[in-house]
N, C-alpha and C positions, 0 to 999 in steps of 0.2 A: 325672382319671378321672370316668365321667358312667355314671349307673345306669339301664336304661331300664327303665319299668313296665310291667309282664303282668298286661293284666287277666282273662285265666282262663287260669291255671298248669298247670290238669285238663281243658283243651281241652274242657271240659264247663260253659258257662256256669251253668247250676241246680245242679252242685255245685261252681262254683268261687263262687256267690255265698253257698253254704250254710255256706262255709270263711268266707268276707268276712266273714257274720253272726255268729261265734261271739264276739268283746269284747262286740261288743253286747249278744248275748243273755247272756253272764257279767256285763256291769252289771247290765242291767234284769232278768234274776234272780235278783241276790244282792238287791237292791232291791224286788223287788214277794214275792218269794218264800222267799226265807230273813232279809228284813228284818235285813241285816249293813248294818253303818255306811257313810256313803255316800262316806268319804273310803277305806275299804278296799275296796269294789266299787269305784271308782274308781282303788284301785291294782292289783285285779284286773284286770281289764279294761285298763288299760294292758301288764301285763306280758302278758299274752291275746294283747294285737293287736300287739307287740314279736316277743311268738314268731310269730304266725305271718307278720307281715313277712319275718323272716328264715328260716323253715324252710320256707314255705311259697312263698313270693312273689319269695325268691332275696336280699330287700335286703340289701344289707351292714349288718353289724348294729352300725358307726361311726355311720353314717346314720340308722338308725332310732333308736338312742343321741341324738344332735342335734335330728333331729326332735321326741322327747319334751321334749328342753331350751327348743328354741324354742318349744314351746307352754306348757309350764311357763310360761315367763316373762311369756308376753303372758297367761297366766292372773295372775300378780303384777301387771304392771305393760301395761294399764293399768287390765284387770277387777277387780284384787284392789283396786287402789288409788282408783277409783271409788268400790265399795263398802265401804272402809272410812274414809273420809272424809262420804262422806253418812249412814253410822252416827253417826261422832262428832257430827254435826249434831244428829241427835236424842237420842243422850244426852245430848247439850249441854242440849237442852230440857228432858229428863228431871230433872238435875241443880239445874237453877235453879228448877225448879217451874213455868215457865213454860206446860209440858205440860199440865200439869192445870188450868192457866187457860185454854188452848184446848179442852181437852175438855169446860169449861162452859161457855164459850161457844157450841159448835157445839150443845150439848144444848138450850140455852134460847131458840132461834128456833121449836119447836114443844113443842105436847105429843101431838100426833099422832103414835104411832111407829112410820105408815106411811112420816111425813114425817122423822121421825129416820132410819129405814131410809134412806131415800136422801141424806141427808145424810153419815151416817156409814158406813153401809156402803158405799157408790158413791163418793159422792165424797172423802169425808176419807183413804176406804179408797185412792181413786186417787192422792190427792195423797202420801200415805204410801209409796204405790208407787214413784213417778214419784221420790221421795228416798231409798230404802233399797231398799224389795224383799225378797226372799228371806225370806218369812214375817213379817214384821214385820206387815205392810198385819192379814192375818190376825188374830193377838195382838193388837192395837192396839185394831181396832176390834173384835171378838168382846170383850176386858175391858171397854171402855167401854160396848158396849149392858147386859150383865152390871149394871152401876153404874147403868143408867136403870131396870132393872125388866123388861131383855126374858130372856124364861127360856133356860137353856142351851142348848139345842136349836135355837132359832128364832135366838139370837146366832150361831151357829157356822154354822148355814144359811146367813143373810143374808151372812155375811163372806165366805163362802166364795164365793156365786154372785154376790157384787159386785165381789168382785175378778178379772175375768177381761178385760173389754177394757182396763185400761191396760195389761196385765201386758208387753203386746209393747215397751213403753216405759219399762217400769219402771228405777225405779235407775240412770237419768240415761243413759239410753238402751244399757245393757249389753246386752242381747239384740242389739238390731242393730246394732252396732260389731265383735261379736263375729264375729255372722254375715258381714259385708262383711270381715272380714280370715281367714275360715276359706275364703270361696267367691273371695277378689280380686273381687268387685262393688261398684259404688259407692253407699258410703254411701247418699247422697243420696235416690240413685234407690231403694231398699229402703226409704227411712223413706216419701218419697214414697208406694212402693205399697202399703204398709200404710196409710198415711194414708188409702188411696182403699178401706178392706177392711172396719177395722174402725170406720171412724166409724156405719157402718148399726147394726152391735154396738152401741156405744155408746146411740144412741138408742133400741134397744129390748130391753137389758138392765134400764133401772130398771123397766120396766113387767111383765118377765118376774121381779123383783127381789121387787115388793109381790104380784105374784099368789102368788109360791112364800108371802108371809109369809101373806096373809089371802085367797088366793082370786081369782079374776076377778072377782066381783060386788066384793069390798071395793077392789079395785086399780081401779075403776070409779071410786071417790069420789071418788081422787085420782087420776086420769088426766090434771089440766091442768098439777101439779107434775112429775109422771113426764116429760112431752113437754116441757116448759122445762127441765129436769135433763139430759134425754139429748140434745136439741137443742143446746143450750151445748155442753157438753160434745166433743159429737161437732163440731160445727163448727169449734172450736179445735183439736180433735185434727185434722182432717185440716188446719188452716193452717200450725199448730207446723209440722206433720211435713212438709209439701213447701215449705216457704219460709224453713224455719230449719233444724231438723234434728229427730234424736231424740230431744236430751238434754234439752229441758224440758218435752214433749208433753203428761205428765201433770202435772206441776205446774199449768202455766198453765191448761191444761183443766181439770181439778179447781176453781182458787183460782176461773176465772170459773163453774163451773157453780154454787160454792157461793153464789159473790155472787147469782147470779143468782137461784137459788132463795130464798136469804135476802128478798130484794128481793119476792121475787112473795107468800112466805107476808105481805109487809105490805097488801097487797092483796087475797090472795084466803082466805079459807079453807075448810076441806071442808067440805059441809054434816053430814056422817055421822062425824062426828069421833070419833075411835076414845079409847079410857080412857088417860089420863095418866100415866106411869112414875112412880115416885117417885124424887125427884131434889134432891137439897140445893139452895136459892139463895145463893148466895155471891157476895157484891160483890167486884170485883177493884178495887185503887185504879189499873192502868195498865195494862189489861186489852192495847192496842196490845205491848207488850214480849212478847207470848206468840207474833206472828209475826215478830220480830225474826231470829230465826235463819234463818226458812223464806226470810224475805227477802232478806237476806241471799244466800243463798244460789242464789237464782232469779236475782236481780239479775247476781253474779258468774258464773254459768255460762253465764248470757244472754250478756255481753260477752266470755267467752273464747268464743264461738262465732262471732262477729261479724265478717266477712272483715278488716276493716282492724285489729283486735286482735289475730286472728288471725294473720295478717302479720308485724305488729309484733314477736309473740312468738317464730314462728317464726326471725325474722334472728337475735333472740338464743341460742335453744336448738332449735336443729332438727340430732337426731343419727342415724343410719341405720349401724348395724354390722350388717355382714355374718355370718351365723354361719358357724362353723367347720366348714370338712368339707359342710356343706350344699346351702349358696349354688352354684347354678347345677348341680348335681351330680346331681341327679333330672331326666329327660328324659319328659315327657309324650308320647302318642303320637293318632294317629287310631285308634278313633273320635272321641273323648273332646275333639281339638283340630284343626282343619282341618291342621296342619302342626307337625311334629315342634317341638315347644318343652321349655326349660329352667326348672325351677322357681328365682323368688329367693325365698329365705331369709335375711333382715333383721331384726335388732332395733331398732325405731323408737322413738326416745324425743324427740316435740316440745310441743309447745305443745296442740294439740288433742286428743291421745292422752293427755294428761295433765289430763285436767278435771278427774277428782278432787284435784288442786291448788287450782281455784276451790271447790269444797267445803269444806276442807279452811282454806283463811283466810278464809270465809264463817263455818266453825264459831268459829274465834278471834276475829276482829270482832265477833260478837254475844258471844261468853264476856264478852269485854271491856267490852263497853257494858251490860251486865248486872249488870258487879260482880266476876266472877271475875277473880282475881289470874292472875299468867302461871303462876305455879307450878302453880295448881289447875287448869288449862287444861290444863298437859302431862299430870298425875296424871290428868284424865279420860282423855287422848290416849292413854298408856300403857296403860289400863282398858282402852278399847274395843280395841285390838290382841290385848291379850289372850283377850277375850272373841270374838273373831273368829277363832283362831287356826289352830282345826280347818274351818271354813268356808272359810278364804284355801285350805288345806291341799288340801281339795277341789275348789278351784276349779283350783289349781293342774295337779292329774291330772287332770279331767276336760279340761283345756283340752291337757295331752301327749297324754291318750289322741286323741282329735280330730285333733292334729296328725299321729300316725305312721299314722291309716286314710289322711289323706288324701296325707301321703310317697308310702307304699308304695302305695297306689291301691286298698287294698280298698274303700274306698266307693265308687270309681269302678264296681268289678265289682259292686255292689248297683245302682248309679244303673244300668248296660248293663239288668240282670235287671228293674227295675219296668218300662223304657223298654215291657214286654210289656205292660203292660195300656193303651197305647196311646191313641187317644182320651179313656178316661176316667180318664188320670192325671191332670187337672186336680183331679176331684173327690176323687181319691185323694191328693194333695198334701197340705192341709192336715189330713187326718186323719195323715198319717203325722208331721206336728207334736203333733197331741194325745198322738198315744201315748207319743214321746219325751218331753214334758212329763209324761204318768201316770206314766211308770216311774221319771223323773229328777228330777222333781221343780224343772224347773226351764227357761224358755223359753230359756236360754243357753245349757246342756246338749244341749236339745233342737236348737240350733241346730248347735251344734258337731258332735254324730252324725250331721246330717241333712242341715244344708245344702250341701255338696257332690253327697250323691246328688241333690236334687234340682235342683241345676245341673244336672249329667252328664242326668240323663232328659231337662230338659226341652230341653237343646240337640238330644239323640238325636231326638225326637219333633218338631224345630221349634218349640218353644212361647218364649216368651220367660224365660230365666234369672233376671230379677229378678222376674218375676210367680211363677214357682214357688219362689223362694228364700222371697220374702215370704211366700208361700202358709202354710209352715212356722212361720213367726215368729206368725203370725196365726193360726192354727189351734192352734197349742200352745195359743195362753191357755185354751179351751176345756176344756184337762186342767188347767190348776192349780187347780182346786175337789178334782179328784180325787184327787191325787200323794199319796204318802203322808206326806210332809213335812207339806202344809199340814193335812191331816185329823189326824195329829196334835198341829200346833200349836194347831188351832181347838179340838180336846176338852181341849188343855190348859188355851188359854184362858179357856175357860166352864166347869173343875173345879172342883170345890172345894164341891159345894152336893150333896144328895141326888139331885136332877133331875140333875144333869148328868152329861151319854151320854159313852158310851166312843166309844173311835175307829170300830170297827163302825159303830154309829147312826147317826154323822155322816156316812162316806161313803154309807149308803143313802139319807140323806135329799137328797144331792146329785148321788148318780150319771146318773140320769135325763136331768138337768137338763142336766151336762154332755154326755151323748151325743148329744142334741136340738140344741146347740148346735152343734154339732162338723159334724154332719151339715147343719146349716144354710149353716154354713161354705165346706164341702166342697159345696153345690150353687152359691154365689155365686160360687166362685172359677171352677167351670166356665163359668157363665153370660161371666163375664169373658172368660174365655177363645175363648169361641166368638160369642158374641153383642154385647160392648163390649169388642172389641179397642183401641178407641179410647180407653177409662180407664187401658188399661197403662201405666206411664212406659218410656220410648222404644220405642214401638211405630210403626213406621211407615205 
């Protein structure tokens, strides 16, 4: 028995897309609006878009049942399991003190804390990203400018509007894996077009970075550090991402822009040298063991991405279970597909779907060579799961809720309804990533809500499917300065002192910033689209 999907039930497309949009609008306003926990909007919001699959839309409510199971799952395994392996990395570091010898290191290549700022805000903050994600980058580096002397306000700034172009890459490349298995697009080709989007970002966020801290005349001093920082940076981000993949973008980017910069303060310094933080000197006897982990870790993810590793691993473990009731049993239709097709419905469990594996004895090899016993190894292991537990929990529903729009085809009936603004859904593309990032708090979220409509428009309108998917991926980061998540991890951050602002303050002091970006975004991607057709990946 096979289910076909109707995408407007009310023979009324503007009210069968205003039925489409109510999970949505019951997450992102239990979330911007009544500020309920993000794992219960998320269980709202699933049971939302269950009913009205079923009462609305006709699906058998087996099916819509399955649907949420199977994205459950890919939320556990291999989202969940991603991120909670590249966690245990960095408590690993946390744990052995190793942390804190990194965070004086990275402090004692300037005393300029324009040139901290882009150190730790930008880049430490990417490389942070690029291994954990989900607020981490934020807290991380908003405490350690805190510990230099930069007052609360300006620490929580900085963290905020530095972490916005790795964020499509972050956390070992979860955004875009998530996206390529919610839209069936290829990987590749997604991390590719991103690669080709936000490297411009890259290079001229640090410069946008030190003006928010001291101004344009003071972002002047150091404009030759700014342009080597975003330059690196952005260069390796777009090689990572179209000749490797997603999953080390920001790592490698980060680790060389920091070298790089390192390398340049021995050579150049500013003439208008701004006042010195106060900051302990503290000799490390083996300061090299404080990237033991990171390395680790880069190194291992690096070769499970590696086609003949790859391979390798896959002969031994490559499994593809069918789910129950599901598999083949949803019937897509035209417009949506040139000719009647059957959805698969699979749980994939191989070799590359499982990187948080390489994470994961990247974390144990360094425990190892550090000192830590096996037993204290698992005692951390055990820690961090627990300490994730409501995170996994949310990842979980947001990834069903996702799953049953796109079963039952209500995103399909939003993606029909944008297809109206026609020409200028290009520029409309990536702002509709920002928002889903403001309200969710998060570019995998946002991917998950979104990335289907923006397939569906852009096939509707002829544009190409992987330039508007990425559009989204790409254009989100521009909201995680704003989400509420991160505004209040950065005022948690930098609390604790008389100065320092509430959540309020924070987001006004970065709102701005964000929308300016967003809208910048939002004309590239047009330009692409009309004017360098020839940047799209497979564009012919």
């Amino acid at each position: 028995m096979t289910w076909t999907q109707n995408y407007d039930p009310f023979s009324n497309l503007v009210l069968s897309s205003c039925i489409a949009a109510v999970p949505v609008v019951v997450l992102l306003g239990l979330l911007a609006f009544w500020h309920v926990r993000a794992q219960l909007a998320a269980g709202a919001g699933l049971l939302t878009a269950m009913g009205i699959a079923v009462l609305v839309y006709g699906m058998p409510a087996g099916l819509a049942g399955m649907a949420a199971v199977n994205g459950a799952v890919f939320g556990l395994f291999p989202i969940g399991w991603i991120v909670l392996n590249a966690m245990f990395v960095y408590n690993l570091s946390v744990e052995t003190g190793q942390f804190a010898v990194l965070q004086r290191q990275i402090a004692s290549v300037s005393g300029d804390r324009r040139i901290q700022a882009l150190l730790i805000a930008f880049s430490f903050g990417a490389f942070i990203e690029g291994a954990a994600g989900f607020g981490a980058p934020v807290a991380i580096t908003g405490a350690l400018m805190i510990g230099l002397g930069f007052k609360p306000l300006e620490a929580a700034k900085l963290a905020l509007i530095g972490n916005t172009a790795p964020v499509a890459f972050g956390s070992l490349g979860t955004p875009l894996t998530t996206l390529a298995d919610i839209t069936h697009l290829d990987l590749h080709q997604l991390s590719a077009m991103v690669g080709r989007q936000l490297p411009i970002f890259s290079l001229a966020v640090p410069f946008w970075l030190v003006a928010a801290q001291v101004g344009w005349r003071g972002m002047l001093g150091v404009w030759p550090a700014c342009f080597v920082t975003g330059l690196s940076f952005g260069v390796m981000q777009f090689l990572v991402s179209n000749y490797h993949g997603p999953w080390l973008v920001d790592i490698i980017s980060a680790v060389v822009a920091m070298a790089v910069l390192v390398l340049f303060m021995k050579v150049w310094k500013p003439k208008d040298e701004c006042e010195k933080p106060v900051a302990a000197v503290v000799r490390d006897a083996a300061p090299w063991k404080a990237w033991l982990p990171w390395v680790f870790l880069t190194a291992l993810v690096f070769a499970w991405g590696m086609p003949a590793v790859k391979n390798g691993l896959n002969a031994v473990f490559n499994a593809e279970i069918k789910v129950p009731l599901l598999h083949l049993a949803v019937e897509r239709v035209p417009p949506v597909v040139e000719h009647a097709e059957l959805e698969k419905a699979v749980f994939k469990f191989n070799a590359l779907s499982a990187t948080g594996t390489a994470a994961m004895l990247a974390g144990m090899l360094a425990g190892l060579c550090l000192g830590l016993s096996p037993t204290r190894i698992a005692k951390l292991y055990g820690t961090t799961i627990w300490k994730l537990r409501v995170p996994l929990l949310t990842i979980a529903l947001m990834l069903a809720l996702g799953y049953v729009t796109r079963y039952s085809g209500t995103d399909t009936t939003m993606g029909l309804m944008m297809a109206g603004t026609g020409m200028l859904f290009p520029f409309f593309s990536p702002l509709i990533g920002w928002l889903g990032v403001t309200l969710t708090g998060s570019d995998t979220a946002s991917n998950v809500l979104f990335g289907n409509l923006q397939q569906v428009t852009a096939n509707q309108l002829h544009l190409s499917p992987i330039h508007m998917a990425a559009s989204n991926s790409s254009g989100g980061v521009m909201g995680k300065m704003i989400d509420a998540q991160s505004i209040v991890v950065a005022a948690v951050a930098t609390g604790g002192r008389e100065d320092s602002p509430d959540a309020g303050t924070v987001l006004r002091s970065v709102f701005w910033h964000s929308i300016a970006l967003a809208l910048l975004m939002g004309v590239l991607v047009m330009v692409q689209a009309y004017w360098m057709p020839w940047i799209i990946v497979g564009a012919k």
